[in-house]
C-alpha positions as a printed Julia matrix, in Angstrom:
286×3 Matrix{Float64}:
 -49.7   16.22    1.22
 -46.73  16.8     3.72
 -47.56  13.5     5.31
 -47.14  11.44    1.67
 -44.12  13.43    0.92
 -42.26  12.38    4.3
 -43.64   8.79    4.1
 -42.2    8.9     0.69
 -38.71   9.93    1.84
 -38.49   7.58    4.9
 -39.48   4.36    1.85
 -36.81   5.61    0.07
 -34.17   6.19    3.04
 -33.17   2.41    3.42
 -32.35   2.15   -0.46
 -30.18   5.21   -0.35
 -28.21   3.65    2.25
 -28.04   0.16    0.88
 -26.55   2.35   -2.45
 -24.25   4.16   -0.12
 -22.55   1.21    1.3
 -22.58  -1.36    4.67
 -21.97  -0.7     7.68
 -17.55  -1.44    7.73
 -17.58  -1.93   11.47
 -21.03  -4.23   13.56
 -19.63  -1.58   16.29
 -19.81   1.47   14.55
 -23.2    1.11   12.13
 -23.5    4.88   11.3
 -19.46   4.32    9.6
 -21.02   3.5     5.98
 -18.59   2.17    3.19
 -19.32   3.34   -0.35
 -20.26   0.43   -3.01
 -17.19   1.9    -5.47
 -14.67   1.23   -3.27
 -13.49  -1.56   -5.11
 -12.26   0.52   -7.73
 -10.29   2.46   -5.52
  -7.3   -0.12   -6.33
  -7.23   1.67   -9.68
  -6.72   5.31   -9.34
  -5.43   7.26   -6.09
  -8.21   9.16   -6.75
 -10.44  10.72   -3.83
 -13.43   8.13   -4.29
 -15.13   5.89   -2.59
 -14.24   7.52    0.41
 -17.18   5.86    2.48
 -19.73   8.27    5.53
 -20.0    8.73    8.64
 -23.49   9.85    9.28
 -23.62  13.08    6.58
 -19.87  13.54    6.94
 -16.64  11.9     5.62
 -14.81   9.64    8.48
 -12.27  10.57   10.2
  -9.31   8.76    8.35
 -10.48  10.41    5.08
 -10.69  13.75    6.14
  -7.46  13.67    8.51
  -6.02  11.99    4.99
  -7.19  15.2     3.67
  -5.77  17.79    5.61
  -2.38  16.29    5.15
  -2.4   15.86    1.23
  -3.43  19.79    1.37
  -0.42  20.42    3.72
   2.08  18.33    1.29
   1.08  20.24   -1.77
   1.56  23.87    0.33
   4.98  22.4     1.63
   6.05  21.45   -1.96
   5.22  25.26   -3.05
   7.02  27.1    -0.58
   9.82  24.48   -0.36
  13.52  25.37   -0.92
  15.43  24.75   -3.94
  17.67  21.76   -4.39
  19.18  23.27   -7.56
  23.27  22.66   -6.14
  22.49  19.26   -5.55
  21.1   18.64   -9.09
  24.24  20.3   -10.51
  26.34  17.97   -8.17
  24.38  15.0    -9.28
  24.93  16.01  -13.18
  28.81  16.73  -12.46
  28.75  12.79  -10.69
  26.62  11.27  -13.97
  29.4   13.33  -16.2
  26.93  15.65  -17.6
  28.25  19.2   -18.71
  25.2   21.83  -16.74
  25.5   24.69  -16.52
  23.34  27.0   -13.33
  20.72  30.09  -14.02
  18.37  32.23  -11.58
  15.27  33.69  -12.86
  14.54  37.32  -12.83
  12.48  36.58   -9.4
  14.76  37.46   -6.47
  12.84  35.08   -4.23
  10.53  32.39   -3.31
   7.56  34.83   -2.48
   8.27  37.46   -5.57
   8.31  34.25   -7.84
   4.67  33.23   -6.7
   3.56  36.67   -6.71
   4.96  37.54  -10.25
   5.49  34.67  -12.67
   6.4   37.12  -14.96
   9.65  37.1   -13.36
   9.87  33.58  -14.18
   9.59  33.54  -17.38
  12.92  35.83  -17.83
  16.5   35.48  -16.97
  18.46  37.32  -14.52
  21.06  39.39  -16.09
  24.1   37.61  -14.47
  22.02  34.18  -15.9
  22.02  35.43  -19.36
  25.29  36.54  -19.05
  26.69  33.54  -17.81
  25.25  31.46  -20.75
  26.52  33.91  -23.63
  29.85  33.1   -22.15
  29.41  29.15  -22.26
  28.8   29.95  -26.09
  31.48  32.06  -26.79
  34.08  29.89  -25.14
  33.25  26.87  -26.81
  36.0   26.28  -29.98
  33.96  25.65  -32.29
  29.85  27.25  -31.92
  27.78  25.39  -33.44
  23.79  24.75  -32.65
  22.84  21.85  -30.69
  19.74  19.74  -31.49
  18.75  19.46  -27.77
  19.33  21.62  -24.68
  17.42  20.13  -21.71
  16.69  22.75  -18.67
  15.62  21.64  -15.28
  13.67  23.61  -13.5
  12.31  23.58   -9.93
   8.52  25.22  -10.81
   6.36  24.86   -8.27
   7.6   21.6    -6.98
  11.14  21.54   -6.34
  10.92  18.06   -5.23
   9.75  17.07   -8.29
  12.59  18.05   -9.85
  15.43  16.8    -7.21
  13.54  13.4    -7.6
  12.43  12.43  -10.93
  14.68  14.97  -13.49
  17.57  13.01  -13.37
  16.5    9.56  -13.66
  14.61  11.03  -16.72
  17.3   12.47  -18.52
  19.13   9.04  -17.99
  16.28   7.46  -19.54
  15.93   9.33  -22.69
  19.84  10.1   -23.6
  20.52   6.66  -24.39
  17.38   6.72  -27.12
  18.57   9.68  -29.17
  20.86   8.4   -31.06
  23.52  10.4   -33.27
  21.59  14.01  -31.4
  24.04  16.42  -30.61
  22.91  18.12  -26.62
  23.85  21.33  -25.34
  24.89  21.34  -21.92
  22.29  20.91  -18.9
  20.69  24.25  -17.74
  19.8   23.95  -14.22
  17.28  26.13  -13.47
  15.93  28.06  -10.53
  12.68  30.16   -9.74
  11.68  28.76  -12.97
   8.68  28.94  -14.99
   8.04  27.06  -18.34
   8.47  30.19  -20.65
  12.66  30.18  -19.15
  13.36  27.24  -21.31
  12.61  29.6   -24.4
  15.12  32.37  -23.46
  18.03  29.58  -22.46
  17.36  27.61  -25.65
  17.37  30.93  -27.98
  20.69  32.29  -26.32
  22.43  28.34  -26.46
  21.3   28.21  -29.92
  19.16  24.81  -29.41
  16.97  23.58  -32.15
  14.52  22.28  -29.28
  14.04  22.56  -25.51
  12.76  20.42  -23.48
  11.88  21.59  -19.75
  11.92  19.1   -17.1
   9.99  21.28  -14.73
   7.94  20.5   -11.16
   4.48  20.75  -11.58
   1.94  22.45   -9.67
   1.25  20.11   -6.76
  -2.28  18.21   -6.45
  -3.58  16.71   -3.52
  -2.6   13.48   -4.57
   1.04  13.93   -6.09
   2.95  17.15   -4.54
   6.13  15.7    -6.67
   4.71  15.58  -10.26
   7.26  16.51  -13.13
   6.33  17.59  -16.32
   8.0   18.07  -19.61
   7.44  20.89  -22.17
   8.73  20.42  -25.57
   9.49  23.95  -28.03
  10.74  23.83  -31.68
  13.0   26.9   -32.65
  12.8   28.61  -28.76
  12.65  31.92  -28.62
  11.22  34.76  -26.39
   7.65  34.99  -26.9
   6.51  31.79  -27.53
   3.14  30.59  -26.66
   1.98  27.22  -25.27
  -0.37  26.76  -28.41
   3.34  26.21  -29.39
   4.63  23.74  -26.66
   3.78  19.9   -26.12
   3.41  18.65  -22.65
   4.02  15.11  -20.91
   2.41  15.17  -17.42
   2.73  12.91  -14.26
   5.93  12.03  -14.64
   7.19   9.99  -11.22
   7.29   6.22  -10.49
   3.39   6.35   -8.99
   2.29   8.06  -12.65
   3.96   8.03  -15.52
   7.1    6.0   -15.45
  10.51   7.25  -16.63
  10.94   4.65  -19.23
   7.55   5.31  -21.06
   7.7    8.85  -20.28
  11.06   9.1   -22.33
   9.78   6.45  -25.39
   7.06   9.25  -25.68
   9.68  12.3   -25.55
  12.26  10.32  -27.86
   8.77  10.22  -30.01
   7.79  13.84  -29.47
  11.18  14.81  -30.42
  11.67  13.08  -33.75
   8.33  14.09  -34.24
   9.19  17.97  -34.46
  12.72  17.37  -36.11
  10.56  15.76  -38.82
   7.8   18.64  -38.71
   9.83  21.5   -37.9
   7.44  22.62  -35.31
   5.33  21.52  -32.45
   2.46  21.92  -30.77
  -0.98  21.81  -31.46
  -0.04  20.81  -34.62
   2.69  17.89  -33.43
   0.55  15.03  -32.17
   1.97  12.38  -29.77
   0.47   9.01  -31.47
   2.83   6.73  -29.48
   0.99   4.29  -27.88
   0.51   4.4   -24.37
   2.3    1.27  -21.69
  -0.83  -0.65  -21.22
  -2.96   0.79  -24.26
  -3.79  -2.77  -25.36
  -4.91  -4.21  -22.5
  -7.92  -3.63  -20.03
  -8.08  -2.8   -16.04
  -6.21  -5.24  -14.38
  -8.36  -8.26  -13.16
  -9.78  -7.52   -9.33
């Protein structure tokens, strides 16, 4: 009985291996390649990562251990919120700067809560933006960027967004830009309410991954106000030249947008039916 079984496994042994890959190096035969990785040239993806006896090689795993280290790095790093302001002020964009409630880096990890609320001196600061303009009046737009939990995210890829998508709305009026720090999603509700903005949109870092640690997203909100849920958001994800570009990621804003004018709401009940770059066509030829 035992005998069969381990004859069975050693017959079986050379056609796991062939499945697994060949040998990548004559000089190193136990360094196996995997048979995917030919589609690794579509997806950065952690696949077809090839074996080294019952482990990954060395390359992979030292790979690894670095994209862990970039997406800790991108958490903890510092926030580039006066340069975004002095890139605005260069592009001639009005902006306008706000703190969270979170009186640090650490406390704003520890407690989104904090996050999600302004500072009193931010609130503050914004009621007086409205009451010295000459003539109030509600704005169809007020874009907020915030750092999240990638600050590089934002210091690279906000900007060139917002350039992207102003040009494509048109006759829309936009409140100033509300730089945001120690940000979490929920902030663009309480600046939007207090600026009197139809919609927000927040340009915000996402949560690094371990293969993007400078992924921006967007969240969308009809009528912002404090207490909003995400049920009542929509979301564009993977925004940075590597993911989703800044041209198509505005097109599908611009879409979103005139989407929940039209609706007069969003979320799960605002769809985004714009047709992805490269929906018509297949995986590019190997």
């Amino acid at each position: 009985m035992h005998a069969r079984s381990a004859a069975t496994v050693d017959r079986r042994a050379p056609a796991r291996d062939a499945a697994a890959g060949a040998p990548a190096d004559p000089a190193h035969p136990s360094l196996l390649v995997d048979a995917w990785v030919a589609l690794r040239r579509y997806t950065p993806a952690r696949i077809a990562l090839g074996r080294a006896g019952d482990s990954l090689p060395t390359r992979a795993l030292l790979e690894f251990g670095l994209a862990q280290a970039q997406a800790r790095d991108a958490v903890h790093a510092d926030s580039q919120a006066q340069s975004l302001l002095a890139q605005l002020a260069a592009a001639g964009h009005a902006a306008i700067g706000v703190h969270s409630a979170a009186p640090d880096r650490q406390q704003y990890l520890r407690r989104p809560d904090l996050g999600r609320r302004l500072a009193p001196q931010s609130r503050d600061r914004l009621l007086q933006w409205v009451g010295a303009q000459p003539q109030p009046r509600a704005s169809d737009l007020v874009v907020v960027l915030a750092d999240g939990l990638s600050p590089q995210a934002a210091a690279r890829h906000a900007l060139p967004l917002l350039q992207a998508v102003k040009p494509l709305l048109g006759d829309w009026t936009l409140g100033p830009v509300v730089v945001a720090d120690m940000a979490r999603v929920a902030l663009g509700d309480e600046i939007g309410a207090l600026l009197g903005a139809r919609l927000v949109a927040v340009f915000i870092g996402e949560r690094p991954g371990l293969s993007a640690p400078d992924s921006l997203g967007v969240y969308l909100t009809h009528a912002p106000r404090i207490g909003r849920t995400d049920a009542e958001r929509n979301c564009l994800s993977n925004i940075r030249p590597e993911g989703l570009g800044y041209e198509a990621a505005a097109r599908r804003l611009q879409h979103l947008l005139a989407g929940a004018r039209r609706l007069g709401r969003s979320g799960v009940d605002l769809k985004d039916d714009s047709a992805p770059a490269g929906a018509a066509g297949a995986l590019p030829a190997p």
